[in-house]
Biopython code that builds the backbone (N, CA, C, O; Angstrom):
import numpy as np
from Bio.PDB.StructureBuilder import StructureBuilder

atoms = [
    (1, "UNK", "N", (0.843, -1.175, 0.000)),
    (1, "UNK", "CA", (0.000, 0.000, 0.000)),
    (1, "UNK", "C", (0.897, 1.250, 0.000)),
    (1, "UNK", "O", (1.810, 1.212, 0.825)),
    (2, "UNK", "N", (0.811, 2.348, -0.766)),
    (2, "UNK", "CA", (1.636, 3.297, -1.520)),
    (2, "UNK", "C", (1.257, 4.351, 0.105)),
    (2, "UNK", "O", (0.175, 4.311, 0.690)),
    (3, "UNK", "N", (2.581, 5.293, 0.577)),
    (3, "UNK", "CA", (2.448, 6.194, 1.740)),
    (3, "UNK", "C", (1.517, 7.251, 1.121)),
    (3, "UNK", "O", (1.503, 7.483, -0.088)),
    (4, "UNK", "N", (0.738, 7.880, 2.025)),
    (4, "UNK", "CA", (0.535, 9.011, 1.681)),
    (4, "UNK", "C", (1.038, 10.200, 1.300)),
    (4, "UNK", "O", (1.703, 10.486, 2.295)),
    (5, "UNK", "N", (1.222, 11.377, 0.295)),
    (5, "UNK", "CA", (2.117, 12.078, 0.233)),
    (5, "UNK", "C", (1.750, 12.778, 1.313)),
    (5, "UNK", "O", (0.861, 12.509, 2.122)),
    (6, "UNK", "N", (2.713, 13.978, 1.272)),
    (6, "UNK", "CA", (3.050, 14.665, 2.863)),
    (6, "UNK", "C", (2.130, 15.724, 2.770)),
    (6, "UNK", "O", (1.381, 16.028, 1.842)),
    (7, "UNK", "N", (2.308, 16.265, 3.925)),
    (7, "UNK", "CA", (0.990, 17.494, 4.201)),
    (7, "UNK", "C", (2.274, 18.536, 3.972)),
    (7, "UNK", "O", (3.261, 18.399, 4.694)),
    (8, "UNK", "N", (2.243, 19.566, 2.965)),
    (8, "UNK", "CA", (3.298, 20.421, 2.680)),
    (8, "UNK", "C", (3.317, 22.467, 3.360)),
    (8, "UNK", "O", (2.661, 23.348, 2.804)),
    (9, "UNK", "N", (3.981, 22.636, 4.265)),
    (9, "UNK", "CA", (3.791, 23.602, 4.640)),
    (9, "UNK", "C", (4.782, 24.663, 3.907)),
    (9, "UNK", "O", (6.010, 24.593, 3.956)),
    (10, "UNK", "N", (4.157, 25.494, 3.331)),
    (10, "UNK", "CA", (4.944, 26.537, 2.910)),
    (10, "UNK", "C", (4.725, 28.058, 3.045)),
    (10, "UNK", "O", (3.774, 28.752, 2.688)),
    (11, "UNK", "N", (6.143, 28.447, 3.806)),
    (11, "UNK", "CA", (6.191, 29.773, 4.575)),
    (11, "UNK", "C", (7.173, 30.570, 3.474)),
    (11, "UNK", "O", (8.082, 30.142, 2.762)),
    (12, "UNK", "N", (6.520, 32.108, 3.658)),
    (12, "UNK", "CA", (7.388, 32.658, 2.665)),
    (12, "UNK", "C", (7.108, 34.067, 3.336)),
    (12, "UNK", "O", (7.524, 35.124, 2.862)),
    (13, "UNK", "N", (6.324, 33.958, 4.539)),
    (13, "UNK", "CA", (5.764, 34.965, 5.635)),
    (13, "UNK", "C", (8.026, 35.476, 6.280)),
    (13, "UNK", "O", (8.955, 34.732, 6.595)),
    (14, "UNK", "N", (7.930, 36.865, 6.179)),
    (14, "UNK", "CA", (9.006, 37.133, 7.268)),
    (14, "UNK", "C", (9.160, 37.110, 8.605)),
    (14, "UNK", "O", (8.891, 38.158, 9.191)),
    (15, "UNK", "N", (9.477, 36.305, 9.159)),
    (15, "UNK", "CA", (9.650, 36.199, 10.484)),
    (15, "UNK", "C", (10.030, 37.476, 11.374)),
    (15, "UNK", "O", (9.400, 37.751, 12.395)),
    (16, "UNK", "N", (10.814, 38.025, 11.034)),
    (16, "UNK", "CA", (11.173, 39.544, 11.198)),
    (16, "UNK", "C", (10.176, 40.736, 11.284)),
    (16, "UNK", "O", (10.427, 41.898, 11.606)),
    (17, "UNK", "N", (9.063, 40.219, 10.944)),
    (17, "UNK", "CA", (7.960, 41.340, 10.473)),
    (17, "UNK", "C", (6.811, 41.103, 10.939)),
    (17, "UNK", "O", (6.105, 41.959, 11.473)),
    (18, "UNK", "N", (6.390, 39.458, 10.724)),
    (18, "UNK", "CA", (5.050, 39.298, 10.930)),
    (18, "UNK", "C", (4.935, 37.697, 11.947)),
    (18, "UNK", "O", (5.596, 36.660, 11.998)),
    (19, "UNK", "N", (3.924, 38.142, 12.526)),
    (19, "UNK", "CA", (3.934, 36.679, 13.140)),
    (19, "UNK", "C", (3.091, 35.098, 12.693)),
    (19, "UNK", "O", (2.679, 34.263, 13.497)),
    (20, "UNK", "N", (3.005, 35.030, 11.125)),
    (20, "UNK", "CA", (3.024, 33.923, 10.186)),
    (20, "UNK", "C", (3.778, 32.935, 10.143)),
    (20, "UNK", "O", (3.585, 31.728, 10.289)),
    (21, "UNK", "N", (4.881, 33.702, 9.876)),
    (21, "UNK", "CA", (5.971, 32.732, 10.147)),
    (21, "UNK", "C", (5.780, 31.697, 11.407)),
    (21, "UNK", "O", (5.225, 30.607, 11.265)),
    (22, "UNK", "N", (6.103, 31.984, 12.173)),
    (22, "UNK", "CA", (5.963, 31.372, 13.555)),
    (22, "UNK", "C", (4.529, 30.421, 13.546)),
    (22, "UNK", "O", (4.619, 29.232, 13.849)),
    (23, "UNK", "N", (3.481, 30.896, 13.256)),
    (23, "UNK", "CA", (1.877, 30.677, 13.018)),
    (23, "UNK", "C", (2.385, 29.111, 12.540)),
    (23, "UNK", "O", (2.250, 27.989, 13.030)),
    (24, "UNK", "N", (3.108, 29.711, 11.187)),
    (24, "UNK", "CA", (2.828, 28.247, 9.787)),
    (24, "UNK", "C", (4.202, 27.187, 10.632)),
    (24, "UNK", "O", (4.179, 25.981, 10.387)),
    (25, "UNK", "N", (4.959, 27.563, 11.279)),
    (25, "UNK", "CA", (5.662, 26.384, 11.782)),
    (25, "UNK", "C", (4.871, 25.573, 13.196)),
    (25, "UNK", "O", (4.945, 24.369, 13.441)),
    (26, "UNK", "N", (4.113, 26.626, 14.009)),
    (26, "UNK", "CA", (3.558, 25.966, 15.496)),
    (26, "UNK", "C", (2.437, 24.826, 14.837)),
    (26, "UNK", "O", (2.431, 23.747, 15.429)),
    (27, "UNK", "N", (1.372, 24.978, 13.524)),
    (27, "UNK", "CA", (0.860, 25.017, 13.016)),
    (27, "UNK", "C", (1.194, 23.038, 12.200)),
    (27, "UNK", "O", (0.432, 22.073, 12.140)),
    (28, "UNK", "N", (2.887, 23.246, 11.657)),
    (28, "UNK", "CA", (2.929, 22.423, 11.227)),
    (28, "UNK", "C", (3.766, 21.404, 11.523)),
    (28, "UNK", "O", (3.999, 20.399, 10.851)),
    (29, "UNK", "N", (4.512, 21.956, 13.315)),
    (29, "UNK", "CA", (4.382, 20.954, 14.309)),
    (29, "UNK", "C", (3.230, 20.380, 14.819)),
    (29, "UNK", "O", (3.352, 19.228, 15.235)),
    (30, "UNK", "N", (1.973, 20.984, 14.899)),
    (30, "UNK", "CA", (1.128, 20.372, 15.374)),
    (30, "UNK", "C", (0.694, 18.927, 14.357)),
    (30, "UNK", "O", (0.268, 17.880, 14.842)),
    (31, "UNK", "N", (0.918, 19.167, 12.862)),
    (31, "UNK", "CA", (0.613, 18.438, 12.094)),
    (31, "UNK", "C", (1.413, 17.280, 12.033)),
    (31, "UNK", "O", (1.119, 16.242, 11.439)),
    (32, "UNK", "N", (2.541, 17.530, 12.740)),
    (32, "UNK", "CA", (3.677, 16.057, 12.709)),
    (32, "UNK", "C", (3.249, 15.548, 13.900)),
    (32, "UNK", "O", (3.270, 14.318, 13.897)),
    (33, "UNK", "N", (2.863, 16.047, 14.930)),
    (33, "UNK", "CA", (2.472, 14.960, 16.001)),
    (33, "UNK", "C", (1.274, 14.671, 16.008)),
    (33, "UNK", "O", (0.774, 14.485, 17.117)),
    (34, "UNK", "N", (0.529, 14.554, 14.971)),
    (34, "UNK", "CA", (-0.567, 13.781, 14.865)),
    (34, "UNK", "C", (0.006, 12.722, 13.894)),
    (34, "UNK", "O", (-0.844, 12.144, 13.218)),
    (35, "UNK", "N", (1.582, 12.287, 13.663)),
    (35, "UNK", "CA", (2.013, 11.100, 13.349)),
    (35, "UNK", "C", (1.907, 11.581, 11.189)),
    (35, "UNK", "O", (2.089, 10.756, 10.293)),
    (36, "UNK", "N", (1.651, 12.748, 11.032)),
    (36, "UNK", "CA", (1.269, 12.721, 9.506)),
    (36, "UNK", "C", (3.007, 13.192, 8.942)),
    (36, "UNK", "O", (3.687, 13.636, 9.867)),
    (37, "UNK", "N", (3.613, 13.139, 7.779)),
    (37, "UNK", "CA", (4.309, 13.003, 7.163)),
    (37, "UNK", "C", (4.233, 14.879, 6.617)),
    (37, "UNK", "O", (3.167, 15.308, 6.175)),
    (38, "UNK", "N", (5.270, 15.660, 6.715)),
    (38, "UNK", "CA", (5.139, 17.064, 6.531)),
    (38, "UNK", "C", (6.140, 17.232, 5.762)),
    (38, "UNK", "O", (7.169, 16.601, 6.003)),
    (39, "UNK", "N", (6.083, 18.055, 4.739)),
    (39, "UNK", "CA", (7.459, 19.045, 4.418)),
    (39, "UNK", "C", (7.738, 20.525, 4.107)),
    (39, "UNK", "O", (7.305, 21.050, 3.082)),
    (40, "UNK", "N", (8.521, 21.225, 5.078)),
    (40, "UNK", "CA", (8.589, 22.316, 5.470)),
    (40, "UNK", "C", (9.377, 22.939, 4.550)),
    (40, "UNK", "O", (10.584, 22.700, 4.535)),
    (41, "UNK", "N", (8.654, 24.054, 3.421)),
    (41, "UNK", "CA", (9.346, 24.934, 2.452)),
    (41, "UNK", "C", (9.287, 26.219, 2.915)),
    (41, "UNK", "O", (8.238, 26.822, 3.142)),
    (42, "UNK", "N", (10.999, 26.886, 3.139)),
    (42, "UNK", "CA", (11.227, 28.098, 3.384)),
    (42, "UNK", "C", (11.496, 28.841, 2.160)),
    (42, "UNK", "O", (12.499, 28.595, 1.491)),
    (43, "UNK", "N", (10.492, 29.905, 1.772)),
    (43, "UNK", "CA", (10.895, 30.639, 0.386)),
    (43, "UNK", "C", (10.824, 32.344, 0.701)),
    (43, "UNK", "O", (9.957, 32.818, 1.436)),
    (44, "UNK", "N", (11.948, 33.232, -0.021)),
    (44, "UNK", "CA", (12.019, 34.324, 0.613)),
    (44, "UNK", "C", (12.337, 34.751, 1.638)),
    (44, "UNK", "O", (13.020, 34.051, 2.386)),
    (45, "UNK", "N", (11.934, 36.073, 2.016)),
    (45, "UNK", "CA", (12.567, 36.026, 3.732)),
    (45, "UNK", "C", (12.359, 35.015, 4.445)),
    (45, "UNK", "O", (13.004, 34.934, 5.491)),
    (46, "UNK", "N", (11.147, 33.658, 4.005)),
    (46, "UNK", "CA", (10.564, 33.090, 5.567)),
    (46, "UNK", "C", (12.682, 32.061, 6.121)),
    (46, "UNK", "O", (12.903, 31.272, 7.039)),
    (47, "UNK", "N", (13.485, 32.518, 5.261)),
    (47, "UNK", "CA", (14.672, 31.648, 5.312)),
    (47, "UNK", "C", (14.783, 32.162, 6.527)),
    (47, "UNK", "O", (15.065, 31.270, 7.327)),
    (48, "UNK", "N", (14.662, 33.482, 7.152)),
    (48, "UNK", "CA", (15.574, 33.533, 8.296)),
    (48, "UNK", "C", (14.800, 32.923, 10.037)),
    (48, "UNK", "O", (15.014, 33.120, 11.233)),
    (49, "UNK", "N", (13.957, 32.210, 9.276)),
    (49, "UNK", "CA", (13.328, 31.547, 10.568)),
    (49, "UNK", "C", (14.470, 30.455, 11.024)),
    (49, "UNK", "O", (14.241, 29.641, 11.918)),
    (50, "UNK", "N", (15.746, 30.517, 10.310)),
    (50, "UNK", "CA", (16.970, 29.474, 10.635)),
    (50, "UNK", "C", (17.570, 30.624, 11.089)),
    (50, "UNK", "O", (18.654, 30.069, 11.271)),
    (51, "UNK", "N", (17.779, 31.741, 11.421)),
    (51, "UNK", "CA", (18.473, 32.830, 11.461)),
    (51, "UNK", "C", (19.052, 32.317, 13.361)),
    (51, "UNK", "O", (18.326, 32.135, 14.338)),
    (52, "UNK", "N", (20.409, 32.232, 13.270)),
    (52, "UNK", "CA", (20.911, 32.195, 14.577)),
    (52, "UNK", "C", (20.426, 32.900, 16.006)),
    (52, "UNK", "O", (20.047, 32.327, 17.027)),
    (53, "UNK", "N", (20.556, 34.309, 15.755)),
    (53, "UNK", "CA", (19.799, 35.193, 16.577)),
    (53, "UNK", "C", (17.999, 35.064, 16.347)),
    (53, "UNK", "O", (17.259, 35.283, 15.387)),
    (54, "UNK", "N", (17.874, 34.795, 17.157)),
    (54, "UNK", "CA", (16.509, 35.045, 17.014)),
    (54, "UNK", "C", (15.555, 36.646, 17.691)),
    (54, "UNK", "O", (14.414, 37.059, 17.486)),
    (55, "UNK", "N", (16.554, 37.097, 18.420)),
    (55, "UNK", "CA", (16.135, 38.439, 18.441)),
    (55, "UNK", "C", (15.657, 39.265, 17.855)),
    (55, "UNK", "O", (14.883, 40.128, 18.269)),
    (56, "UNK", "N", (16.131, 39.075, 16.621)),
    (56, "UNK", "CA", (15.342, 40.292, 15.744)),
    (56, "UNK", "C", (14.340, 39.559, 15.136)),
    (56, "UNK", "O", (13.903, 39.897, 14.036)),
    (57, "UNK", "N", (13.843, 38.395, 15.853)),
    (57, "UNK", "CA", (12.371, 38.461, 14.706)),
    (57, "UNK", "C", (11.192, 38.150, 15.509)),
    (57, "UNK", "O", (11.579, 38.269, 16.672)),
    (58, "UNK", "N", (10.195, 37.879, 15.511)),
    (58, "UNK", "CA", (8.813, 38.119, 15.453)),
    (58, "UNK", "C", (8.661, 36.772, 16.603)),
    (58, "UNK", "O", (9.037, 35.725, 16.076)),
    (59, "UNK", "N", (8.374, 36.663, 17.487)),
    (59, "UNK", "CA", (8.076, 35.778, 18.327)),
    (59, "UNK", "C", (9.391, 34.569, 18.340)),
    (59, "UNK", "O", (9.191, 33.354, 18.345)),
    (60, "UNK", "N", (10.505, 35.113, 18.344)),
    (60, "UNK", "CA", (11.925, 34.645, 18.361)),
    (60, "UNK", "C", (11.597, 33.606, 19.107)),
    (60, "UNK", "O", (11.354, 32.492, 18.642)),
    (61, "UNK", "N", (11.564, 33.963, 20.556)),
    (61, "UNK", "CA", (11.759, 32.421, 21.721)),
    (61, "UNK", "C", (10.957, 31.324, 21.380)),
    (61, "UNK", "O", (11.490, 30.227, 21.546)),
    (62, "UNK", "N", (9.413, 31.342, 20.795)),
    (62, "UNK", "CA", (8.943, 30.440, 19.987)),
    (62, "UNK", "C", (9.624, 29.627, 19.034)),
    (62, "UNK", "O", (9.827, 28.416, 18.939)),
    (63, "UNK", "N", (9.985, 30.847, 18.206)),
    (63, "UNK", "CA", (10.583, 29.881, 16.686)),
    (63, "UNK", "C", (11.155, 29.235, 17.154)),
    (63, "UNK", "O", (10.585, 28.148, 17.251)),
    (64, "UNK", "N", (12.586, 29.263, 17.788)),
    (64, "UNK", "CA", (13.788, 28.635, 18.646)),
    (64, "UNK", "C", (13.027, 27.130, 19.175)),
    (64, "UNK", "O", (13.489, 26.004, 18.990)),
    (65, "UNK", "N", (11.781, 27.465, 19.857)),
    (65, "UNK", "CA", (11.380, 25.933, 20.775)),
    (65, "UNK", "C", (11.202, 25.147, 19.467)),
    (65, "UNK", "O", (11.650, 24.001, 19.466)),
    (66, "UNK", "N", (10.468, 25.715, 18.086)),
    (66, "UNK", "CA", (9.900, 24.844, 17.621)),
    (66, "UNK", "C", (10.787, 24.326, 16.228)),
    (66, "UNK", "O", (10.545, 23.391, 15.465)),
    (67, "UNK", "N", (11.808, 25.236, 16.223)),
    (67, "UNK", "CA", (12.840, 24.559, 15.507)),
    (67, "UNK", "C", (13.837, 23.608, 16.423)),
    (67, "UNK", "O", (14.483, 23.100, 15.507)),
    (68, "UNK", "N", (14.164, 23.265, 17.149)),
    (68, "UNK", "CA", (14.490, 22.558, 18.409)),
    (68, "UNK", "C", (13.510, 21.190, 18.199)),
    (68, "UNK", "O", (13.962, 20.062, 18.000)),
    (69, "UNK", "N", (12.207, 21.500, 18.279)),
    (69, "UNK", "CA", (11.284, 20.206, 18.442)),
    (69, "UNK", "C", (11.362, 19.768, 17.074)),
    (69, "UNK", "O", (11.589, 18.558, 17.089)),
    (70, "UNK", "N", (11.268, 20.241, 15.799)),
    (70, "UNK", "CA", (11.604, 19.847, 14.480)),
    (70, "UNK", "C", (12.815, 19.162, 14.216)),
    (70, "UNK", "O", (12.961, 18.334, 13.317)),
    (71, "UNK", "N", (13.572, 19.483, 14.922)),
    (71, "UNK", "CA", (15.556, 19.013, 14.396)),
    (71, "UNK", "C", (15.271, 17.778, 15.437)),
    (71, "UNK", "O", (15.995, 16.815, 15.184)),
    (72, "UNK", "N", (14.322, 17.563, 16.629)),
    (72, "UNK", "CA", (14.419, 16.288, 17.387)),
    (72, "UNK", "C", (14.088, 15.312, 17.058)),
    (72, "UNK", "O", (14.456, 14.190, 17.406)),
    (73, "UNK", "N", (12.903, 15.832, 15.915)),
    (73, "UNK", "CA", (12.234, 14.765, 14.797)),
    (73, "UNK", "C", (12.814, 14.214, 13.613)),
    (73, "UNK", "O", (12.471, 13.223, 12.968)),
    (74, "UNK", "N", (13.930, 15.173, 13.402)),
    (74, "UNK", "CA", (14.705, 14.942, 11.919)),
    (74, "UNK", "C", (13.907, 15.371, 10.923)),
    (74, "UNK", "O", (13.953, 14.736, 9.870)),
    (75, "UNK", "N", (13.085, 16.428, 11.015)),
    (75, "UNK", "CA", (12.537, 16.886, 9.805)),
    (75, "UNK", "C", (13.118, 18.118, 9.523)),
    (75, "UNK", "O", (13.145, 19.029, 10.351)),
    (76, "UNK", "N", (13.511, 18.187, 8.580)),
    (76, "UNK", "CA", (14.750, 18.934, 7.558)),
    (76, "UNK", "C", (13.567, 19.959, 6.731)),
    (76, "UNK", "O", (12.510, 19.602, 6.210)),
    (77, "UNK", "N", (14.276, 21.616, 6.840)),
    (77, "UNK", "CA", (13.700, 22.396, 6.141)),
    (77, "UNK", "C", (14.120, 22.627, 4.340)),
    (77, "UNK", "O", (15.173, 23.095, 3.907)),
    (78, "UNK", "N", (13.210, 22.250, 3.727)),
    (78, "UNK", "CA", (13.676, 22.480, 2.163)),
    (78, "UNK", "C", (13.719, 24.169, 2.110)),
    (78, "UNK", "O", (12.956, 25.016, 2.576)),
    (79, "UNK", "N", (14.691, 24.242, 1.500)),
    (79, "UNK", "CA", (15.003, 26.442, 1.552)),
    (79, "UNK", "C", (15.340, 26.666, -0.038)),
    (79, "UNK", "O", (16.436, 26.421, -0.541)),
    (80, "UNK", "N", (14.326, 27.120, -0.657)),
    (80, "UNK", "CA", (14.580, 28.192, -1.671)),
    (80, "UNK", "C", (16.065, 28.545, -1.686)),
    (80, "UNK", "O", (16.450, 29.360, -0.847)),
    (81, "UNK", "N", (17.135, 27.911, -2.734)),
    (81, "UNK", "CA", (18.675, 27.806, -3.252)),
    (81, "UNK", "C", (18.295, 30.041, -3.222)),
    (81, "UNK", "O", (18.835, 30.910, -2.537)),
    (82, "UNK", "N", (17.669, 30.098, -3.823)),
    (82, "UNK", "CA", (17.839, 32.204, -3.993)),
    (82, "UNK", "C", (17.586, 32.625, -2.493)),
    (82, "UNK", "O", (17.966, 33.771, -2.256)),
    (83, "UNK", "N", (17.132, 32.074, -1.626)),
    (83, "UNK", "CA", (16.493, 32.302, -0.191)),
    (83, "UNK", "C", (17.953, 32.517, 1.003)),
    (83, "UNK", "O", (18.252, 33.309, 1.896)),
    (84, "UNK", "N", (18.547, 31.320, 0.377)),
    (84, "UNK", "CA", (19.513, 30.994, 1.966)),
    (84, "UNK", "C", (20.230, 32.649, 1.999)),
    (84, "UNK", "O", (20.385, 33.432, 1.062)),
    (85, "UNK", "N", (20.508, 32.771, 3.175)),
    (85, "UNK", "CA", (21.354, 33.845, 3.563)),
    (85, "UNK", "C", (22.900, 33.518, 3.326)),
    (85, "UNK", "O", (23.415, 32.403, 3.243)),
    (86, "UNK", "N", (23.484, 34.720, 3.241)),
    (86, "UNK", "CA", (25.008, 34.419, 2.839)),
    (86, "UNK", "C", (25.335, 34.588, 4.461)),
    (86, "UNK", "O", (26.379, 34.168, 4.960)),
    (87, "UNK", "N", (24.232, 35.303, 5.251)),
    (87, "UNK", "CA", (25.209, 35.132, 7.371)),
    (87, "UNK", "C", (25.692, 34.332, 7.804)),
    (87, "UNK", "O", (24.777, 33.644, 8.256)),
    (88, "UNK", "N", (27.111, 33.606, 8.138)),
    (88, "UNK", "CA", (27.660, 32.711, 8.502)),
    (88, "UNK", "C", (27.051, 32.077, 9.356)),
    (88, "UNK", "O", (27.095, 30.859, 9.527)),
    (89, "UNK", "N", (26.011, 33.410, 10.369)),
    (89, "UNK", "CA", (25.309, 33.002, 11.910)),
    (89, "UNK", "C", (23.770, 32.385, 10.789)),
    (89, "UNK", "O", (22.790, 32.113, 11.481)),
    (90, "UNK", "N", (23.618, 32.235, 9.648)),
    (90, "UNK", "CA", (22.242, 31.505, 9.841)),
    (90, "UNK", "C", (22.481, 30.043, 9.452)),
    (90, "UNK", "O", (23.169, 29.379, 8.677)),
    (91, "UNK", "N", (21.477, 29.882, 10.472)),
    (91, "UNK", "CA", (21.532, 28.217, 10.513)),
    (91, "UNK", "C", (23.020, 27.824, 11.428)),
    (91, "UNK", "O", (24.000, 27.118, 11.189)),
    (92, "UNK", "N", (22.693, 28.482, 12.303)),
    (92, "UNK", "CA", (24.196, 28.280, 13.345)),
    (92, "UNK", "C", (23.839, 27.038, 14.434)),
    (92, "UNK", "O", (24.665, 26.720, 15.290)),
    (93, "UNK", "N", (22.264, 26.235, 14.294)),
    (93, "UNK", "CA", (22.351, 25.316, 15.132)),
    (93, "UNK", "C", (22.214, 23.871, 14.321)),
    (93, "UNK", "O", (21.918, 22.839, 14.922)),
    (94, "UNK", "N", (22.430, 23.904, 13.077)),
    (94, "UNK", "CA", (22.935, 22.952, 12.119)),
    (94, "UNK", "C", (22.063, 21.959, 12.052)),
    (94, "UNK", "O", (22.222, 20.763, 12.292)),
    (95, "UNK", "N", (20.567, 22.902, 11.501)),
    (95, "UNK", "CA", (19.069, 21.978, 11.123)),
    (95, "UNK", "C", (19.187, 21.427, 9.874)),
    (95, "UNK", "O", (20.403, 21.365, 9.688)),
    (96, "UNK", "N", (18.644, 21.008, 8.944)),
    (96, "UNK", "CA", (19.475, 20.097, 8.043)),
    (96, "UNK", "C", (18.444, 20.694, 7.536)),
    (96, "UNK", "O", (17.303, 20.727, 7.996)),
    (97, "UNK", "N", (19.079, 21.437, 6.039)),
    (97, "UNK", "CA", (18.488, 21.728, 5.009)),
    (97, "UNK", "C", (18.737, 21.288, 3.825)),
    (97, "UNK", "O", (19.888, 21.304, 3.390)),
    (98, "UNK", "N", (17.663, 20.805, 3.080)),
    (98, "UNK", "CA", (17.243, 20.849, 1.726)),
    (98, "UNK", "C", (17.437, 21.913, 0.749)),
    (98, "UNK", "O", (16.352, 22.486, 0.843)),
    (99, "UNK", "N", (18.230, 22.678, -0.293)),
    (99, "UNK", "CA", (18.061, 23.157, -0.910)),
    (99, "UNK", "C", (17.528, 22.843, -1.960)),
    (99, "UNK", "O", (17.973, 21.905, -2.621)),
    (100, "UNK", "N", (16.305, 23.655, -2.402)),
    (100, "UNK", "CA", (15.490, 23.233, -3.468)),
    (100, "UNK", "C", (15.635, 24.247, -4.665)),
    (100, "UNK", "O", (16.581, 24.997, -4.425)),
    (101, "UNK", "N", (15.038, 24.533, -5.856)),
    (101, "UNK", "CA", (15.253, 24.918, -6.829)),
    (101, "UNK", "C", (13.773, 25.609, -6.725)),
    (101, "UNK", "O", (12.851, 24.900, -6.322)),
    (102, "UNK", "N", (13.528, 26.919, -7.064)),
    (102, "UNK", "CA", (11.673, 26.977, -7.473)),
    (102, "UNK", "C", (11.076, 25.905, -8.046)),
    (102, "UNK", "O", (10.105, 25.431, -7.456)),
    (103, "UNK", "N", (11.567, 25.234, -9.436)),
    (103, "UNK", "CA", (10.397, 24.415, -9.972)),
    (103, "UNK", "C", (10.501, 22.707, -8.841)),
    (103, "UNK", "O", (9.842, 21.709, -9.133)),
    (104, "UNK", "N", (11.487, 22.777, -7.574)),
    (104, "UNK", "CA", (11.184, 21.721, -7.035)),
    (104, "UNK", "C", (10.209, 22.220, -5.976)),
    (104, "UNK", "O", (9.384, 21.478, -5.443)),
    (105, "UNK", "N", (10.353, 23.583, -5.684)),
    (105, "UNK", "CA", (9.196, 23.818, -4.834)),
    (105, "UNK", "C", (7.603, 23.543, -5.325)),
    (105, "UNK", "O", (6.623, 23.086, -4.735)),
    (106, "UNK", "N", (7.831, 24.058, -6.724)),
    (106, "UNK", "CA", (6.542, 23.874, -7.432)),
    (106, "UNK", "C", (6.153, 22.182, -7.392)),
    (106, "UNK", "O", (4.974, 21.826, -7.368)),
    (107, "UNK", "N", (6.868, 21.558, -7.391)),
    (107, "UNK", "CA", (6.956, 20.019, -7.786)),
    (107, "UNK", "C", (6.388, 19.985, -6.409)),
    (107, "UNK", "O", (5.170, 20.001, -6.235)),
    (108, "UNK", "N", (7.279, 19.935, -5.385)),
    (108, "UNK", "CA", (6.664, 19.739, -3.803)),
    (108, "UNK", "C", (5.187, 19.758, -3.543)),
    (108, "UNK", "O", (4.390, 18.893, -3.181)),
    (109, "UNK", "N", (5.048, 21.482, -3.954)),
    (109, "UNK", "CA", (3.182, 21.620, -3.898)),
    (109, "UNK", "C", (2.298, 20.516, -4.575)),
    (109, "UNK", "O", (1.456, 19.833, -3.992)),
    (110, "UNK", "N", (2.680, 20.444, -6.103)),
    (110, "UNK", "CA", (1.881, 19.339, -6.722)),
    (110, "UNK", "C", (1.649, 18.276, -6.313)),
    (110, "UNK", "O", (0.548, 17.739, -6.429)),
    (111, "UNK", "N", (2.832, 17.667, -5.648)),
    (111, "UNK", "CA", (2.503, 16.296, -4.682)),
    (111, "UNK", "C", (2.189, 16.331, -3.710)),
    (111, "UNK", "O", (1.919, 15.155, -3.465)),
    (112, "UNK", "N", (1.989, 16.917, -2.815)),
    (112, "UNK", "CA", (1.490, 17.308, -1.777)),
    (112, "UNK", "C", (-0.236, 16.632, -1.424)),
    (112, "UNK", "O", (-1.232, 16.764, -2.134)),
    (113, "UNK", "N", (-0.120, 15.939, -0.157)),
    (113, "UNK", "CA", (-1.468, 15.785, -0.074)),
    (113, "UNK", "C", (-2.788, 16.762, 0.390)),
    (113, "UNK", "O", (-4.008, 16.596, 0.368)),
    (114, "UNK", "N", (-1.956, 17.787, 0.789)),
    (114, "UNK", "CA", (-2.469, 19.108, 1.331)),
    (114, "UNK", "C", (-1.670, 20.246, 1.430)),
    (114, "UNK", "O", (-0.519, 20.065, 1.828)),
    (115, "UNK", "N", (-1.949, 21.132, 1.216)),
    (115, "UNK", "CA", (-0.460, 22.422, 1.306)),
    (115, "UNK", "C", (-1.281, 23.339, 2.154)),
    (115, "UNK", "O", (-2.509, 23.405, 2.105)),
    (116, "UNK", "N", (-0.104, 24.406, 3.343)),
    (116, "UNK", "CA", (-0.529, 25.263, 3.876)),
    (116, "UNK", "C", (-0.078, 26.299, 3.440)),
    (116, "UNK", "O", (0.947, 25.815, 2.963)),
    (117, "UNK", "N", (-0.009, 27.344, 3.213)),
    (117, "UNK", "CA", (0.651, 28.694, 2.457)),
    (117, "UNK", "C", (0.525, 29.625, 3.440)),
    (117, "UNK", "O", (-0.634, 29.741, 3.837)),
    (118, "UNK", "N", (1.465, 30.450, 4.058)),
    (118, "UNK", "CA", (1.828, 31.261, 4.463)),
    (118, "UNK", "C", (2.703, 32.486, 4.125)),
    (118, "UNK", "O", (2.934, 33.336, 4.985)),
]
sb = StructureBuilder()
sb.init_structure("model")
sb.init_model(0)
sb.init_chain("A")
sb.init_seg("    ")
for serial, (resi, resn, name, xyz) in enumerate(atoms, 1):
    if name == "N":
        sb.init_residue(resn, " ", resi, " ")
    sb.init_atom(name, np.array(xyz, "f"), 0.0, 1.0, " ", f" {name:<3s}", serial, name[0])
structure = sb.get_structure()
């Protein structure tokens, strides 16, 4: 019997600015511990939700718990290849990213058994 494809969350919300970001990740932790299969696309600013400091953004001490509870699961953020930051400090707690291409993001959505957009 063939898996289900994944429930696909994709943030492109700035963390820095708005509190979406944060929303579409609490959002799509909740969706992995109901045991469902997720994959987390960072496109645009939403990249600096890997951003080392979390001070400068939008419900920082959150993001931090729930990237923490994500990296405990081994679920790896796919990041928009034009997205990643050139800051040495992002991604300074060494979450395992996917770099994707746009048309693999596009590909992602299509298979997707559900997509969230943020």
């Amino acid at each position: 019997m063939p898996e289900d494809p994944p429930v696909v969350v994709l943030i492109s919300a700035d963390p820095r600015a708005s509190h979406r970001a944060n929303e579409a990740m609490r959002i799509g932790l909740g969706i992995v511990a109901g045991e469902n299969d997720v994959t987390f696309v960072l496109s645009g600013p939403a990249a600096h939700l890997l951003d080392g400091d979390t001070d400068d953004l939008v419900d920082g001490d959150d993001i931090a718990k729930f990237r923490a509870n994500l990296r405990a699961l081994g679920i790896p953020f796919h990041v928009a290849t034009d997205a990643i930051p050139t800051d040495p400090n992002w991604n300074a707690e060494g979450h395992e990213v996917v770099p994707v291409s746009r048309e693999r993001i596009a590909e992602l959505v299509r298979r997707g058994r559900r997509v969230l957009v943020f």
